[in-house]
C-alpha positions in Angstrom: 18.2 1.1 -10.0 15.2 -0.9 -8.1 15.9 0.7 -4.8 16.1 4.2 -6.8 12.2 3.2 -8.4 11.3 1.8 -5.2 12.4 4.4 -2.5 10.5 8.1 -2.6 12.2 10.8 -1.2 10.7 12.5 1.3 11.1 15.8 0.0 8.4 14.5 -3.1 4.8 16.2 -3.6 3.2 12.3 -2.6 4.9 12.6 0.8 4.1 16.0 1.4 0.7 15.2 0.2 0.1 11.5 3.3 2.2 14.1 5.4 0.1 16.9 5.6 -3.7 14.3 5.8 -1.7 12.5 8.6 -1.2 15.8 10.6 -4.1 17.4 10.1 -6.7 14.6 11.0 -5.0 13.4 13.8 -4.2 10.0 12.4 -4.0 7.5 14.8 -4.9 4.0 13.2 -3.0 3.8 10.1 -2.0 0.4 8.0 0.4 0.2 4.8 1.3 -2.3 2.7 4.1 -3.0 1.0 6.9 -2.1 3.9 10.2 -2.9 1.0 13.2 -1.7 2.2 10.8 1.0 4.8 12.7 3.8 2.9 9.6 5.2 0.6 5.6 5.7 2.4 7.1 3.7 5.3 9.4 6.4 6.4 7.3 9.5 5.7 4.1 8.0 7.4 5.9 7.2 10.6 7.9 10.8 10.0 4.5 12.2 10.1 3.3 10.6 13.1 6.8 11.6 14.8 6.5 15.5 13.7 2.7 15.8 14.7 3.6 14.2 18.1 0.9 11.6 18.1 2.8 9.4 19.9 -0.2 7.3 21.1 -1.0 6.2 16.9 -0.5 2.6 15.6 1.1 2.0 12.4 1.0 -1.4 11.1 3.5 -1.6 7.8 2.8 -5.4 6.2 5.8 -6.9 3.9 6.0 -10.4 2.7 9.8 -10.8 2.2 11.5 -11.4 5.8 14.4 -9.8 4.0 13.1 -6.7 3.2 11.4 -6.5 7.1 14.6 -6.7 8.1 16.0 -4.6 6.2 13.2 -1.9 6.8 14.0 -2.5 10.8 17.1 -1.2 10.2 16.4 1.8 8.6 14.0 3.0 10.4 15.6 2.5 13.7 18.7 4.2 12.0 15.8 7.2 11.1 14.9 7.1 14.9 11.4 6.2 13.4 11.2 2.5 14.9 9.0 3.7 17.8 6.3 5.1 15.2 5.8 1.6 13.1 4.9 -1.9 13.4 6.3 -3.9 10.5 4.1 -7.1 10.3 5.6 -10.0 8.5 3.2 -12.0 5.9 0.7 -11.8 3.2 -1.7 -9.0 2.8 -4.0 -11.1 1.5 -5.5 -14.8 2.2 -3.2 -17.0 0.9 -6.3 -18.4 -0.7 -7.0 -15.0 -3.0 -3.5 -15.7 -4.8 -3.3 -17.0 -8.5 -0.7 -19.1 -10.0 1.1 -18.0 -12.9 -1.2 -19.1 -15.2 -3.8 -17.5 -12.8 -2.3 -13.8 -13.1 -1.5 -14.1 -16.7 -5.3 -14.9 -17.3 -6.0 -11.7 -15.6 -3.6 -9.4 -16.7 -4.3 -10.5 -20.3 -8.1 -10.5 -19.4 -7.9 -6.3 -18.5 -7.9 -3.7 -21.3 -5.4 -1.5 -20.4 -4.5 2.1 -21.4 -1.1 2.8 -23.4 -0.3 5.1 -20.5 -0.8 2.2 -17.9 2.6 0.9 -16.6 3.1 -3.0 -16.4 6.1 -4.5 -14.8 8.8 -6.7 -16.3 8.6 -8.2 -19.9 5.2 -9.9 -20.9 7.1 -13.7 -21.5 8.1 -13.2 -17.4 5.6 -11.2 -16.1 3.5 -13.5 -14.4 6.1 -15.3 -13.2 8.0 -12.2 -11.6 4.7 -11.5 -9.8 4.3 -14.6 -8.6 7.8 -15.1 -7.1 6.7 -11.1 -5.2 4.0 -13.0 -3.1 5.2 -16.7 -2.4 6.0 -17.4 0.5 4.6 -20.4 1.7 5.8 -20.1 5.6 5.0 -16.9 6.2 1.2 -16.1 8.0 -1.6 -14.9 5.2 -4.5 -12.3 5.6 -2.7 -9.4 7.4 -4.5 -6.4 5.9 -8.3 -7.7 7.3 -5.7 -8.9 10.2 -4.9 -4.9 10.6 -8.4 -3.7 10.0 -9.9 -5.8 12.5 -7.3 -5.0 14.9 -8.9 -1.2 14.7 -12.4 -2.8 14.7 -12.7 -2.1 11.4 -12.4 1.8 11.8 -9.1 2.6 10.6 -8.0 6.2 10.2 -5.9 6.0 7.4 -4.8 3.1 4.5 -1.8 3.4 2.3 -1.9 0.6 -0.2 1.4 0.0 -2.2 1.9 -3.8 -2.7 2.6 -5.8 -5.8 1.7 -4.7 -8.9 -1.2 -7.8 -9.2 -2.6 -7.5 -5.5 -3.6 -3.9 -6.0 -7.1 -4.3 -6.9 -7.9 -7.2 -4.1 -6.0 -5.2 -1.5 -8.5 -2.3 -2.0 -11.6 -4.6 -2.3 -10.7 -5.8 1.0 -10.4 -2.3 2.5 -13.7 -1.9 0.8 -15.6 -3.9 1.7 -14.1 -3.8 5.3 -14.2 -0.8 6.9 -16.9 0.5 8.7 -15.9 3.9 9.4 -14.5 6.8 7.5 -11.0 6.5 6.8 -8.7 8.2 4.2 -7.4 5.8 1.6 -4.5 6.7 -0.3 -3.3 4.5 -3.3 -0.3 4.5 -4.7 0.6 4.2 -8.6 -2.7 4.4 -9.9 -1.0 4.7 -13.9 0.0 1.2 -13.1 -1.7 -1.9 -13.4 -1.2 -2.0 -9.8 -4.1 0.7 -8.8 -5.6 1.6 -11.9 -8.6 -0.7 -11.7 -9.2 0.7 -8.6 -8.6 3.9 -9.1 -11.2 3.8 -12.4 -13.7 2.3 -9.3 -13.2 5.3 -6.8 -14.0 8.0 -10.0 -17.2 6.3 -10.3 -17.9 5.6 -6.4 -19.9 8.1 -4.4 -18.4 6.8 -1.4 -14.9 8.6 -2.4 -14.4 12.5 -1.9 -11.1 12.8 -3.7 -8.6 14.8 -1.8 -5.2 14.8 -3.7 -3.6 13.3 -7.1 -0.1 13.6 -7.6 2.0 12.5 -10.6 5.0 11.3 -8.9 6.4 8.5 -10.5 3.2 6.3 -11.7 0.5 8.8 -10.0 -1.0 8.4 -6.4 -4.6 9.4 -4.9 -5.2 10.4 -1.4 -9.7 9.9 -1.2 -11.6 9.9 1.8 -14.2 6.8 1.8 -17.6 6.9 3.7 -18.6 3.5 3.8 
């Protein structure tokens, strides 16, 4: 049931929509988080690159759970797609950005959210189950600037699709970040996942929005001029 949430067909309108931005602007520096099992964004970004024959692009993929790297490897070496993505183990984030428990549930209960807003796992748990997404103490912290700075801050394209309570610091670190256009494509924007930020690219100037899909908790694909 998880991996049936988690995965996204390739055939959906939110793969057709990265898909076509990938091929048409040439992407070559992309970054996603939020690898899982590498059989959702994971697949049809590197598809994308493989199709448009861009076989000079980087693709960094960042997951947190060694486990689900490894099991993303697999299937995307089984998809003949290994040689189109870099999965990065570790944190998106500084380790020093995460909350405790007690630290999430301030902030989730601190947010008004809409009734059509999606929140994950029972309200006694929920912070707890959050939590447990992002620790892992051994693993290296503060990939996403990592990736950005990699591209000297000019990436082409950012897919953001981590846990449901890094959303919001995952796009203010794109943000405030980049220093060239890129295209910027959130995923699950009717979640409390993307839906603060999503609110913030309606009102920012700096955002031409270039897709919305309603695939499972609604996507946007923007292009930011910082």
């Amino acid at each position: 049931m998880i991996e049936d949430l988690m995965a996204m067909s390739s055939e959906n309108e939110f793969a057709s929509v990265v898909s076509r931005l990938i091929q048409e602007r040439s992407c070559r520096r992309l970054i996603e988080t939020g690898t899982y099992h590498g059989l959702g964004s994971t697949s049809f970004v590197a598809g994308a690159l493989k199709s448009a024959g861009l076989t000079d692009s980087k693709f960094f993929s960042i997951e947190v759970d060694p486990e689900n790297a490894s099991k993303a490897r697999k299937n995307l070496s089984a998809a003949g797609l290994s040689d189109y993505v870099t999965i990065i183990v570790g944190l998106s984030l500084l380790r020093s950005q995460l909350k405790d428990p007690a630290g999430i549930e301030r902030e989730l209960d601190g947010q008004k959210w809409p009734m059509e807003v999606y929140l994950d796992h029972e309200p006694a748990v929920r912070a707890e189950c959050f939590y447990k997404e992002s620790n892992f103490p051994k693993e290296r912290d503060g990939l996403l600037l990592d990736s950005i700075h990699a591209f000297d801050d000019r990436p082409d394209f950012v897919l953001l699709d981590s846990a449901g309570h890094l959303g919001w610091m995952e796009f203010r670190t794109v943000v405030d970040n980049a220093k060239g256009n890129c295209i910027l494509v959130l995923d699950d924007i009717k979640h409390c996942k993307h839906y603060r930020s999503h609110q913030e690219i309606l009102s920012d100037p700096r955002f031409k929005v270039l897709a919305v899909t309603d695939d499972r908790f609604g996507s946007i694909a923007t292009e930011f001029a910082p």
